[in-house]
C-alpha atoms as one frame of an Amber mdcrd trajectory, in Angstrom:
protein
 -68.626 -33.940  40.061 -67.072 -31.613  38.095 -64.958 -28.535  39.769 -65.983
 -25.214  39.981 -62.511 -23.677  39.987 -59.083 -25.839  40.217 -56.961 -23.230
  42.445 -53.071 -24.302  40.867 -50.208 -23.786  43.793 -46.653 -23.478  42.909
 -43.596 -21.775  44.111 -42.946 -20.506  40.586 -45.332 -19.558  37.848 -42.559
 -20.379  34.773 -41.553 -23.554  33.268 -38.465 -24.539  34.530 -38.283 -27.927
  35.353 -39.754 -30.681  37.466 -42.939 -29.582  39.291 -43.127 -26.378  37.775
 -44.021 -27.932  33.969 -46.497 -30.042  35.526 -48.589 -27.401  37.189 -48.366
 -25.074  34.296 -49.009 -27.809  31.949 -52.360 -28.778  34.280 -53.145 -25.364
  34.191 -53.236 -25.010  30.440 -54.984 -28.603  30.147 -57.644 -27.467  32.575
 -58.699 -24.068  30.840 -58.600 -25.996  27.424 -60.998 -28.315  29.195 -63.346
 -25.596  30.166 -62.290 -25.620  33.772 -61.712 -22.286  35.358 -58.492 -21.896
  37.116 -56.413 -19.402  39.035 -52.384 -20.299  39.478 -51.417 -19.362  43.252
 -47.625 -18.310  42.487 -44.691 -17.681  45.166 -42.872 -15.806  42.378 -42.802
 -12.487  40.630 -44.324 -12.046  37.702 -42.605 -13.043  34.349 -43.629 -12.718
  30.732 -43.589 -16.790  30.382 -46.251 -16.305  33.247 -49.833 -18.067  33.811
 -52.592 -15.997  33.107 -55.226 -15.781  35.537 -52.528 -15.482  38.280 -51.976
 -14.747  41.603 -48.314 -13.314  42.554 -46.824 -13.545  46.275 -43.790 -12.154
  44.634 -41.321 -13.464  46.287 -37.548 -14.723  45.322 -36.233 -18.301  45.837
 -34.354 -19.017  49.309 -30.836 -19.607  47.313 -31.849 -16.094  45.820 -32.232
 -14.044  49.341 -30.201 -12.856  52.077 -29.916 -15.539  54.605 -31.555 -14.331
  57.231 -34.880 -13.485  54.727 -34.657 -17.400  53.803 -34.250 -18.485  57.580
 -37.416 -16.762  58.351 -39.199 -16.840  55.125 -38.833 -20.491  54.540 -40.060
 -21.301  57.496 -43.392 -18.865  57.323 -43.988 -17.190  54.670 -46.203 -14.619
  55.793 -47.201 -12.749  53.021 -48.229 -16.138  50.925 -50.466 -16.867  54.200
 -52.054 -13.651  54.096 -52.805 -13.636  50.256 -53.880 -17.398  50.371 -55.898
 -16.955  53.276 -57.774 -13.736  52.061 -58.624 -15.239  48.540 -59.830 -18.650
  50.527 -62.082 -16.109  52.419 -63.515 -14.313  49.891 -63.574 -16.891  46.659
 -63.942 -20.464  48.065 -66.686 -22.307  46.791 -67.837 -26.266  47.715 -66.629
 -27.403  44.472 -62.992 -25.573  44.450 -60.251 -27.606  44.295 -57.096 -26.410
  46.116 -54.353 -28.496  43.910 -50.378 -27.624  46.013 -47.536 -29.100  43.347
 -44.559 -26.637  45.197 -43.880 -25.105  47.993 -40.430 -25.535  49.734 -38.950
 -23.088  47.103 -40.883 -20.220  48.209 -44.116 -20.576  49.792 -43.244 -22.401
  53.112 -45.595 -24.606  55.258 -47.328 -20.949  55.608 -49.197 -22.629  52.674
 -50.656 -25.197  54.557 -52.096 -23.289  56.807 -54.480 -21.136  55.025 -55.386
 -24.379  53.133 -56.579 -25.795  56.697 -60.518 -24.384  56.692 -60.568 -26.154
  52.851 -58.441 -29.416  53.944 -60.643 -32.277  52.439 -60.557 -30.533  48.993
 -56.652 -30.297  48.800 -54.359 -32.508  46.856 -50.837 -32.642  47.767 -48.715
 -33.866  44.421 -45.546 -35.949  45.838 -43.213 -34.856  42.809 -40.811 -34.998
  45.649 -40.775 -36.275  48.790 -40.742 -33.373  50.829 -43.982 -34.243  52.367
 -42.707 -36.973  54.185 -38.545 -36.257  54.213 -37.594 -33.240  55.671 -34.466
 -33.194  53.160 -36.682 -33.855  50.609 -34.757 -37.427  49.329 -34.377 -40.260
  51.368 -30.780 -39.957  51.173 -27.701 -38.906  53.441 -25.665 -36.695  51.454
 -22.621 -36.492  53.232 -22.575 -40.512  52.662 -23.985 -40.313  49.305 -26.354
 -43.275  50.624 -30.106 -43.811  50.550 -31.665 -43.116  54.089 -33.090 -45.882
  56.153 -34.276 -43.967  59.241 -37.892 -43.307  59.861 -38.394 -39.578  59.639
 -38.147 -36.810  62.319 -37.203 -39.849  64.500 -34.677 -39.455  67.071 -31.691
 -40.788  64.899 -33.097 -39.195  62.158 -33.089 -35.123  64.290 -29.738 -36.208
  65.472 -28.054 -37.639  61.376 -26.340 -35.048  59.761 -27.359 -35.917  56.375
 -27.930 -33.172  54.671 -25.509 -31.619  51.944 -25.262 -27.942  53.316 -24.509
 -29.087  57.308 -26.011 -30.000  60.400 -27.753 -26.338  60.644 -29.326 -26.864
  57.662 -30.715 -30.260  58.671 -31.775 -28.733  61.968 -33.952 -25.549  59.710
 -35.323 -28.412  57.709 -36.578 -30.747  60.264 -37.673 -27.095  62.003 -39.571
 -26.812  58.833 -40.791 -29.980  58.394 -42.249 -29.823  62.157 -44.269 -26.966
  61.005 -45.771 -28.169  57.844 -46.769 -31.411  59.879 -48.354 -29.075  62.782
 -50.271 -27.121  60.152 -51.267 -29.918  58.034 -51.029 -32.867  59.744 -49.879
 -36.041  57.693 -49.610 -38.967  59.982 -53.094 -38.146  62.288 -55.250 -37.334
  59.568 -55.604 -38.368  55.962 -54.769 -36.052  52.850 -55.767 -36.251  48.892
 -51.965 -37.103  48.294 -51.069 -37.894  44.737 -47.381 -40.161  44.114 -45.919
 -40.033  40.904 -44.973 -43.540  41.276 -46.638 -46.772  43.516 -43.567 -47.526
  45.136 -43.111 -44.021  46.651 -45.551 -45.476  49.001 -43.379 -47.731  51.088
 -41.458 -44.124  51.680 -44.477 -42.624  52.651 -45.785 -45.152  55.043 -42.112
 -45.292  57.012 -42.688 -41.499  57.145 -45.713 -42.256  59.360 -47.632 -40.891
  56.690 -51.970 -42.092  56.999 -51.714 -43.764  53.429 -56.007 -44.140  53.224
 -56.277 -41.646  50.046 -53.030 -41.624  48.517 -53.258 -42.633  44.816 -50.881
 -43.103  42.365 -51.195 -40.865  39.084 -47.645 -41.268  36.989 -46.587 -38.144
  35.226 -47.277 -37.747  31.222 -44.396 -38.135  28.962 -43.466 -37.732  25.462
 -40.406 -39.273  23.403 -37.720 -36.372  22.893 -37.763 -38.524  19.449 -40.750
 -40.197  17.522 -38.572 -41.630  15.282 -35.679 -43.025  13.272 -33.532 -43.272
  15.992 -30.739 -45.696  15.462 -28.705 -46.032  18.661 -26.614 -49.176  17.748
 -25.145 -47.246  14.586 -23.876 -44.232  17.394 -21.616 -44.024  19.603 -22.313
 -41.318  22.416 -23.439 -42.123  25.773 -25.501 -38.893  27.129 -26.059 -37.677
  31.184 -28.947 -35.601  31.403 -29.831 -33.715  34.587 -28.853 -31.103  36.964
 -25.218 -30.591  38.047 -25.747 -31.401  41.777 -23.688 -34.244  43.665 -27.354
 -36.302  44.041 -27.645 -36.479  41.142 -24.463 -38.199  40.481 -23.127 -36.462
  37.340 -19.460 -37.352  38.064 -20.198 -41.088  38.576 -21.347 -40.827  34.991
 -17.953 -39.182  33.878 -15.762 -41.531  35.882 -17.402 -44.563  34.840 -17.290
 -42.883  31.207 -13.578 -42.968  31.524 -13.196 -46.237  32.788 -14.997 -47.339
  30.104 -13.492 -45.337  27.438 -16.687 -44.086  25.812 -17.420 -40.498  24.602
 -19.780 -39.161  27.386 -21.623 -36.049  26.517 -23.620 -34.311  29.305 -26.740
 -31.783  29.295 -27.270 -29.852  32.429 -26.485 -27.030  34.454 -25.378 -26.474
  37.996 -22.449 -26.151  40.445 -20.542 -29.261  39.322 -19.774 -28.070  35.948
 -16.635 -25.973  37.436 -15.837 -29.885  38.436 -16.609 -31.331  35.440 -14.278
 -28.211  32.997 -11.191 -29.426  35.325 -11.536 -32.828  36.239 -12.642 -34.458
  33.170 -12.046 -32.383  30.019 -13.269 -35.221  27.532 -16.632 -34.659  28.609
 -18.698 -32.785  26.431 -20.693 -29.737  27.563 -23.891 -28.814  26.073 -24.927
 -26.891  29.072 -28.745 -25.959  29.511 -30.865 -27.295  26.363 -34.586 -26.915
  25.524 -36.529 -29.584  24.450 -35.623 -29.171  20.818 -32.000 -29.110  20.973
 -32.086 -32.128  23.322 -33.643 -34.027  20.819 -31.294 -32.749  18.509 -28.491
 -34.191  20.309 -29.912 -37.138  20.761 -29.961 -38.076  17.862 -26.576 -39.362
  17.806 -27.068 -41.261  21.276 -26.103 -44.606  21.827 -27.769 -44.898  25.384
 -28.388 -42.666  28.350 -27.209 -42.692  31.749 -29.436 -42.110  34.569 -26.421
 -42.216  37.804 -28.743 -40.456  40.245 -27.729 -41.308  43.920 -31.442 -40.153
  44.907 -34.175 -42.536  44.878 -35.581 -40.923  42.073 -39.661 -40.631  42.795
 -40.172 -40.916  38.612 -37.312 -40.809  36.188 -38.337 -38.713  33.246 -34.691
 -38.201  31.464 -35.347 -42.072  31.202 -38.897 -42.086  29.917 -38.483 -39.977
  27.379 -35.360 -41.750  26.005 -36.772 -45.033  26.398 -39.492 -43.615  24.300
 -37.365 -42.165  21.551 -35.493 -45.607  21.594 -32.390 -44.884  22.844 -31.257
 -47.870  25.885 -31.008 -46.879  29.130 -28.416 -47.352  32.332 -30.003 -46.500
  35.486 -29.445 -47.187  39.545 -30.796 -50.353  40.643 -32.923 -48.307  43.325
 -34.752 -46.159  40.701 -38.132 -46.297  41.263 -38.358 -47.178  37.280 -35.071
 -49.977  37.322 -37.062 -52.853  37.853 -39.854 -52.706  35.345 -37.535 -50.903
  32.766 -34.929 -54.367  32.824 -37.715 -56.628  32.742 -39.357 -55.245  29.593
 -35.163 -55.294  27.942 -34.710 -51.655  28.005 -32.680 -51.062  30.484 -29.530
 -52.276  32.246 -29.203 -51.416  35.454 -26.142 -51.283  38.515 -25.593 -50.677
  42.459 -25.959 -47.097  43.459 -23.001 -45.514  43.256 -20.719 -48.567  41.681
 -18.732 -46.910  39.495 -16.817 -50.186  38.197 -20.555 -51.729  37.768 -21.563
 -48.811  35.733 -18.627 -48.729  33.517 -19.141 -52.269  32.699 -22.571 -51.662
  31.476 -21.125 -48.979  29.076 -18.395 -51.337  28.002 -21.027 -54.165  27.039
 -22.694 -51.452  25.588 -20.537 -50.081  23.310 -19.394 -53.318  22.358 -22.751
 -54.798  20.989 -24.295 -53.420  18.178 -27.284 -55.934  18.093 -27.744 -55.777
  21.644 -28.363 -51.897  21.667 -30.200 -52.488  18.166 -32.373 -55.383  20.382
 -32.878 -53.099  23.503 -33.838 -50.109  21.570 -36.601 -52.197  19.886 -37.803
 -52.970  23.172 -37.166 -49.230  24.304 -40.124 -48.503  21.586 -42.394 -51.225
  22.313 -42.461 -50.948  26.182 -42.227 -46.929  26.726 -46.215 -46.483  26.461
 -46.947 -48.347  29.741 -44.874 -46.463  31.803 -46.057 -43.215  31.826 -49.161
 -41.091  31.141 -49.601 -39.295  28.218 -51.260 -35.406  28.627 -54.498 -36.437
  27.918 -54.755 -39.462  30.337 -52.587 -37.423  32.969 -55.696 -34.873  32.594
 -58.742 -37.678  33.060 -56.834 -38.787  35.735 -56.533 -35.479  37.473 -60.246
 -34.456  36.696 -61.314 -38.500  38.138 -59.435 -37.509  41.139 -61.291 -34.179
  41.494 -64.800 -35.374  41.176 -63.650 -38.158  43.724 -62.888 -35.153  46.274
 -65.717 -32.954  45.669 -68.016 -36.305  45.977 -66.544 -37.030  49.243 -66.420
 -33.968  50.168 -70.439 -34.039  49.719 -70.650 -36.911  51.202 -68.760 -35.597
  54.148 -71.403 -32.678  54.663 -74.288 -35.066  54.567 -75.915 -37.011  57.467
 -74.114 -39.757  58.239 -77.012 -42.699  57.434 -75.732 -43.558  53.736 -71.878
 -42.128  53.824 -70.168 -44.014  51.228 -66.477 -45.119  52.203 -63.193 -43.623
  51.231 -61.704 -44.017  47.406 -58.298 -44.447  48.848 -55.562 -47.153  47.925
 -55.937 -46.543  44.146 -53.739 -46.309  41.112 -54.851 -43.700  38.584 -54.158
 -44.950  34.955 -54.663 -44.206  31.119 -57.857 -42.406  30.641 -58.321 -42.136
  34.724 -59.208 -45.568  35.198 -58.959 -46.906  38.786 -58.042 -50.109  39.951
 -56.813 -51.048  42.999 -53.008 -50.980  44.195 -53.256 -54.789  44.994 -53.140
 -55.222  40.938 -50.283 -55.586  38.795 -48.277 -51.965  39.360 -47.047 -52.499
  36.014 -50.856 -52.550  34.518 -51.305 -49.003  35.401 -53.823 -48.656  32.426
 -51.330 -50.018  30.602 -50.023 -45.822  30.481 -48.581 -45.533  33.666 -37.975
 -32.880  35.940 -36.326 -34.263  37.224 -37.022 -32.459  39.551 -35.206 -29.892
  39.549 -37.420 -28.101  42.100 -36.131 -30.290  44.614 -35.466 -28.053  48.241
């Protein structure tokens, strides 16, 4: 069944970055596709804006006074009442409530005006907020991945999060709240993963895994072609400058190594970055054209994340354009990235392991010339592109609205669940038993993390 109306929710209604491209780009696919759709924003308006929009207007947390973002974040009352009131007076069987943001903005307020219209939400995992209540999997302070189960005991009583302990208690506060609006573990939701392994996460999390599905994110090459990485010799960090996402373990490692490291990004490290390492090449924030500009003279690309990255798309799109890549060994992406010969990969946070890479690296011409080949070959079964991103999205919907049918019918003749399935190329479905690396054969940073 086709929708009637795909309701888009987001904490921000302008491309810039990670989950926000996504739900603009679904919203644009949709309406090109006929389907109508309204974009449910926790911003202010903007000229770069969806049309067809619906504006809480309301600032980031890091952008309001801190007592605002101690209540706000928590409930957002003026995104329940707007939510709510357009659920009461516009909700039809076959709209699809589709939530891609909300710890920006919105709050676990969402979640509960979304409760009369449950069994037609989806809930896209570009993060792991759902199921993490600091959103990673990772103890900052230790700059380690996170092995307790979540909002259990040692888990309410870790510090781990990068701001302090009170900031760990407002998150697991808010966390509490999304899961006593919208419970996770109790009942199932239509949740969406960006990647299959992000369901071993989910489970630990005590999340009921019966209609998660896996739909990888669509990606395009910053370079189609002529790309000829073993003739340069420029290794390139893309990504925010945050401590998780381990910007200075590219520059040390850089150093050790003694190759020209060039870095495109923005944040609060770059102070760190100017004094600490002044070979390092700023670019600073770059759109899509003058990364691939840049790129051009890349010799590889370092992913040095200390995040368990849900779906690495600074390394999909250079794996596409060619260009090798060095990545954690925890990334989501490292294992099927090194078996297809694209990829080399090294302990999390092993600086002397990553500058080895880059050594070997620099020093082999036909190696990079052989893993770029492979780079080429390999990058089309890892990711979506738009057009099977939208089949998948739209197979996913009429699944729901079936269901939800189904759900409203006697029950003499209710058909089981379409849980437990991995959303490919075209929105084919197989199930997750199958080779993950099939995915249809097509499988922002996210830098909307909390």
């Amino acid at each position: 069944m086709r929708p009637g109306r795909v309701v888009i929710i987001n904490d921000r209604s302008a491309e810039i970055g990670g989950a926000s491209n996504l739900s603009c780009l679904a919203a644009r696919m949709l309406r090109e596709a006929g389907v109508p759709v309204t974009f449910f924003a926790g911003d202010e308006p903007a000229g770069t804006a969806e049309p067809e929009t619906i504006h809480v207007n309301g600032k980031p947390l890091v952008e309001q006074g801190r007592l605002s973002a101690l209540a706000g974040g928590l409930y957002n009352r003026n995104a329940y009442k707007i939510l709510s009131g357009w659920i009461a007076r516009h909700d039809r069987p076959s709209t699809i409530y589709h939530v891609h943001g909300w710890s920006k903005i919105l709050s676990p307020s969402t979640f509960k005006a979304l409760i009369p219209v449950r069994e037609r939400v989806v809930l896209h995992a570009h993060d792991y907020f759902l199921a993490c209540p600091n959103g990673g999997f990772i103890n900052y302070p230790a700059s380690s991945i996170c092995t307790l189960d979540p909002m259990s005991l040692r888990c309410l009583t870790t510090q781990c999060d990068k701001r302090g302990y009170h900031q760990k208690a407002w998150r697991s506060t808010r966390h509490f709240l999304l899961q006593r609006f919208f419970a996770l573990s109790s009942r199932p939701a239509n949740i969406v993963l960006v990647h299959e392994q992000m369901r071993g996460f989910f489970k630990r999390a005590g999340v009921e895994d019966s209609r998660m599905v896996t739909i990888r994110n669509p990606v395009a090459p910053f370079l189609s072609s002529n790309t000829r990485p073993h003739i340069q010799r420029d290794f390139f960090f893309i990504g925010r400058l945050e401590s998780e996402k381990g910007f200075e373990d590219a520059a040390r490692a850089a150093r050790l190594a003694g190759v020209p490291l060039h870095v495109i990004g923005e944040g609060a490290g770059r102070a760190l970055l100017e004094e600490r390492y002044p070979e390092v090449m700023l670019h600073g924030w770059c759109n899509r054209a003058q990364i691939a500009d840049r790129l051009r003279q890349a010799r590889c690309v370092i992913v040095s994340s200390r995040v368990p990255e849900p779906f690495g798309l600074a390394a999909l799109e250079a794996v596409g354009s060619g260009i090798p890549v060095v990545l954690p060994s925890h990334a989501l992406l490292a294992a099927e990235l090194t078996e297809a010969g694209a990829a080399f990969t090294f302990p999390t946070g092993g600086i002397e392991a990553l500058a080895a890479k880059l050594r070997r690296l620099a020093g082999d011409d036909d190696l990079v010339a052989e893993m770029s080949e492979n780079a080429r070959v390999c990058a089309p079964h890892f990711a979506n592109t738009t057009q099977s991103w939208l089949s998948a999205l739209l197979d996913l919907y009429a699944d729901i609205l079936d269901g939800a049918i189904t759900a409203r019918a006697p029950t003499q003749g209710r058909r089981e669940g379409t849980g437990n399935q991995v959303f490919g190329a075209g929105g084919t479905k197989s199930e997750t038993g199958a080779d993950p690396n099939a995915f249809g054969h097509a499988a922002s940073q996210s830098n909307d993390a909390g």
